[in-house]
Residue, then its C-alpha position, 0 to 999 in steps of 0.5 A: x027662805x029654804x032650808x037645808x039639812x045634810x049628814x056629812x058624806x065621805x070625801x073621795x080620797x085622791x092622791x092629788x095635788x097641792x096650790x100656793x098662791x101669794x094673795x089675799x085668799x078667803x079660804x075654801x075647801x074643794x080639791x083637784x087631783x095632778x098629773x104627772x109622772x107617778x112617784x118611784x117606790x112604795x108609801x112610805x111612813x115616818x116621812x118630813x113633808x117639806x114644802x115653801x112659800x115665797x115669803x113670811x106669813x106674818x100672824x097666824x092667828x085664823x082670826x086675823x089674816x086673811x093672807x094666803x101664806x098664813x092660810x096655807x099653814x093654818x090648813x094644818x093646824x086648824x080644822x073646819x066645821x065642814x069641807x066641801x067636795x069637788x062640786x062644792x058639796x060638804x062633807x063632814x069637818x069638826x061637824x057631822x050635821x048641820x043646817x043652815x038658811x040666810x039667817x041661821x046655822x046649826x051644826x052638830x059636833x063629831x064626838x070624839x074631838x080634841x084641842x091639840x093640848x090634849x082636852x076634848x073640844x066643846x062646843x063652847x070653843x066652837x062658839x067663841x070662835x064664831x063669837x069673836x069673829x062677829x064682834x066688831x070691837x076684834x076688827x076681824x079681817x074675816x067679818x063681813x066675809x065669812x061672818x057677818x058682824x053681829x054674828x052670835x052664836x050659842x052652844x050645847x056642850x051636852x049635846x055638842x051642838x052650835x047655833x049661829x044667827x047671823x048679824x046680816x042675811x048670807x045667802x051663803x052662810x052654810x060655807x062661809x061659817x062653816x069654813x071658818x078655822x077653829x081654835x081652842x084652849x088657850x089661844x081663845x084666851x091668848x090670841x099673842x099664842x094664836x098669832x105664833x102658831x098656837x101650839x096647844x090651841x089647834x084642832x087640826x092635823x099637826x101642831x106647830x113645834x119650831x118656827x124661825x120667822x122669814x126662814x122655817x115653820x116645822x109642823x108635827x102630826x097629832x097622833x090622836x087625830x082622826x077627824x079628817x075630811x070625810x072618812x079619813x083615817x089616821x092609820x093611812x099608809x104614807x101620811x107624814x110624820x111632819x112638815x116643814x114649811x120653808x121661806x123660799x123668796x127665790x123661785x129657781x132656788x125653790x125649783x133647784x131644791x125641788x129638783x135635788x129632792x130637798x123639797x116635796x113641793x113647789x108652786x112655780x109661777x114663772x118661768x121656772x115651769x118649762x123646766x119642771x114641766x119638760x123632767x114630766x114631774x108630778x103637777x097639780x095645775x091651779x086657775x088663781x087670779x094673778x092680774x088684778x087692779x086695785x085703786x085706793x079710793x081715799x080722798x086725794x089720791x088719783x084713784x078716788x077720780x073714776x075718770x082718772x081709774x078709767x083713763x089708767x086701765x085704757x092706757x093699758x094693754x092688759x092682755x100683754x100685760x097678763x101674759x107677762x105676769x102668768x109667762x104666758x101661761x094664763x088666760x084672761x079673767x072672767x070674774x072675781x070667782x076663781x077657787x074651785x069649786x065656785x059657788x056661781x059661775x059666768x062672765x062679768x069682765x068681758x065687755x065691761x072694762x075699759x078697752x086700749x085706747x092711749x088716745x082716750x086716756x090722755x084726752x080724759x086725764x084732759x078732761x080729769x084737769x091733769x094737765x101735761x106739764x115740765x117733763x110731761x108729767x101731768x099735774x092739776x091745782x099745782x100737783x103732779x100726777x103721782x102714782x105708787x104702784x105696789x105689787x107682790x115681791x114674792x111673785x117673782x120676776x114676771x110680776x116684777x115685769x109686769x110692773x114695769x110694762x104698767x108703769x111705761x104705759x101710764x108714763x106714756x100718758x103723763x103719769x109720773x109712776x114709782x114701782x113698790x115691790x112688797x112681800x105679803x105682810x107689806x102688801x097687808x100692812x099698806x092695805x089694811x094698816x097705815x093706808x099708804x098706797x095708790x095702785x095694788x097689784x095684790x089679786x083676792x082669790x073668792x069662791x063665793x060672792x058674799x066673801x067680796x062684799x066688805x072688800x067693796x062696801x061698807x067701812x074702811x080698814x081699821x074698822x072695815x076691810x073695804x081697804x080700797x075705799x069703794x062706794x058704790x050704790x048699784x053694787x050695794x043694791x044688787x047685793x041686797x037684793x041677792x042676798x034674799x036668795x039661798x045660795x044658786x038661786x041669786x047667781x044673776x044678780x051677784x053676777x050684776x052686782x059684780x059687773x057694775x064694780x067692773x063697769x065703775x072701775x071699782x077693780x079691774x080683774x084682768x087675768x087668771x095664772x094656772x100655776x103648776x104646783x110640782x112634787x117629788x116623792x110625794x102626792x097631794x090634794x088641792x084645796x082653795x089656796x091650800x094643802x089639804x094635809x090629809x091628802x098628802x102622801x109620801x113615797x120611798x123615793 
């Protein structure tokens, strides 16, 4: 077991881009830069940044969603204890040194740091953010992703220093932990503050000071911060005064108010991005899983039968299906990892899901006992072959198409099909609340192959976030076997690990959207699912 010790780096600072996606998303921190025509005019200071999101966030407490609209604000509110470059190195966050094996983290604060209330930041704080996340009793959504459960982790406020041990080997632990965003004051005491935004609980770039849930959240920059990734400085020329992050549902409203100058950036997941495209306006493209299956595995649902989830996926052309959802702009996927900068790399799609053959469908939903009946609706034991499939509402008309192209296939082997569109607080309340649904077209954006882990074993939401019930035993040996290595080193075993969940029908990655994110008199950089805020750069016009 090796192990590792590096002094934080300078981030290369680019006048980049910026990525939005509505799924469920584990946060990272490497960037890519855009392409585009050049902003008019010189930087400007004392700017408003406005941006959108297709729907609400719901909680923004760090530690309880694993959205990626409430990650995407929290980005600015609250800062890591690493970043990582663009090759998936880190750099210095809220830590200037660290080390770090599968068991064990240590890292040591910059001096100098403070708590939005205006209090220096201790190393306590830090701690009981870590200590939070790895106790069971919290049901955090980010245990077991990025902290394993168990995980404890003690400070030296003298000597500013945290040291983690964790609940479960992490062959990953460095960027998991060292990802996790850091609150502090009050809102350690008060999470119901946390969850509004945590006004005086932040340690990063700006402070939330209004919000209107469904409609707008205006972010305002802290003045005293200046521990930015790498060697950022808050002196910079453009950087914003504030931010205000709009509630768009509509996406050929968001590119009209783009278009107007009335807001500074926009995603476009439709077909919407031909028409800013063809006006040459600033873009960042950013790869996101946008095509994925997920069954509910509970007892008494279709999906909890792998001949049923097997005969579903061949009833289905998912590259028509994956060009509908991305309006033929995607590709199809590879694998679970998608964030850039991805901590493995390789194919554990190809070859392994099943192929389009409606005739095998229907002979194994047969086989399965579902058998057509009144209507050619199939049923077994006197129930019908009833299937919810939910998608994301705030992904917009192609999603909504893409749906209903699933739907005419499944109908065509027997399935009776009800189409459930849902924002990402519904998404998030069907999955890991009440448990009510069938098929989720939710994609889970991932970097690193630890972070799939407890969305595919081991217990199901409350206590869990294995949210579609996935048992499966190969998956779980591999992981332990992976899990002995230090990051790289167990890529070929995550990679089976991962192919035998594809080969099981456990989830069904099928296409990857390359969403343009589009801005008008501003530049930014793109990190994994988010704005890195002090990237963002502001132009007279």
């Amino acid at each position: 077991m090796s192990t590792w010790e590096k002094p934080g780096r300078p981030l290369a600072t680019a006048v980049g881009a910026l990525v939005a996606v509505a799924a469920l998303v584990v946060a990272g921190c490497g960037g890519t830069a855009g392409s585009g025509t050049a902003a008019g005019g010189a930087l400007a200071d004392g700017k408003t940044f406005t941006t959108s999101f297709a729907s609400d966030p719901g909680t923004l407490d760090p530690a309880k969603t694993v959205m990626s609209i409430a990650i995407g604000i929290n980005r600015y509110l609250y800062d890591p204890l690493i970043h990582l470059d663009d090759q998936g190195e880190p750099v210095a966050g809220l830590a200037q040194k660290w080390q770090a094996t599968t068991a064990k983290a240590t890292f040591t604060l910059r001096p100098g740091l403070t708590c939005s209330d205006g209090k220096p930041l201790t190393a306590s704080e830090v701690a009981a953010n870590i200590n939070y996340i790895g106790a069971p009793k919290n049901k955090s959504p980010l245990a077991g992703v990025q902290i394993q459960p168990g995980t404890t982790a003690k400070a030296d406020d003298k000597q500013r220093t945290v040291t983690l041990k964790s609940g479960a080997p992490d062959a990953f632990l460095l960027r998991n932990a060292g990802s996790v965003p850091i609150a502090c004051g009050q809102g350690l005491k008060d999470r119901t503050a946390l969850a509004k935004g945590g006004k005086e609980s932040g340690t990063g770039m700006f402070t939330l000071t209004e919000s209107v849930a469904g409609d707008h959240y205006t972010l305002t920059r802290r003045k005293d911060y200046a521990w930015g990734p790498g060697d950022f400085k808050r002196d910079t020329k453009g950087l914003p005064d504030k931010v205000t992050v709009r509630i768009i549902p509509n996406e050929t409203t968001a590119a009209n108010l783009l278009q107007s100058g009335r807001l500074n950036a926009a995603a476009m997941t439709g077909p919407e991005q031909k028409r800013l495209a063809a006006q040459k306006l600033f873009h960042a493209d950013v790869q996101a899983p946008l095509g994925e299956l997920w069954f509910n595995q509970a007892t008494a649902r279709p999906g909890a039968d792998e001949k049923v989830r097997r005969a579903l996926v061949q009833a289905l052309n998912l590259s028509d299906v994956g060009k509908v959802i991305t309006n033929g702009t995607g590709k199809p996927s590879q694998g679970m990892l998608t964030d850039e900068p991805r901590a493995c790399t390789g194919d554990a799609v190809t070859g392994n899901l099943p192929e389009h053959d409606l005739a095998a469908a229907k002979s194994a939903l047969d086989k399965a006992g579902w058998r057509p009946g009144a209507g050619g609706t199939r049923t077994r034991n006197g129930k019908k072959l009833t299937i919810g499939l939910m998608y994301g509402s705030q992904h917009g008309a192609t999603m909504a198409a893409g749906a209903e192209l699933i739907q005419k296939a499944w109908q065509s082997v027997g399935a009776e099909v009800k189409l459930k569109p849902l924002d990402s607080p519904g998404i998030n309340s069907a999955l890991f609340g009440s448990g009510d649904w069938d098929v989720s077209m939710g994609p889970v954006a991932l970097s690193v192959p630890t972070q799939l882990v407890p969305f595919m074993s081991g217990p199901t939401p409350p206590k869990g976030v294995n949210f579609a019930g996935v048992d499966n035993a190969s998956y779980q040996s591999l992981v332990q076997k992976a899990s002995a290595e230090v990051g790289a080193a167990g890529c070929a075993q995550w990679q089976q690990a991962e192919e035998s969940l594809v080969e099981h029908v456990d989830v069904v990655p099928y296409y990857n959207s390359l969403t343009p994110v589009f801005g008008k008199a501003a530049r930014f950089k793109v990190s994994q699912g988010a704005i890195v805020p002090s990237s963002i750069r502001m132009y007279a016009n």
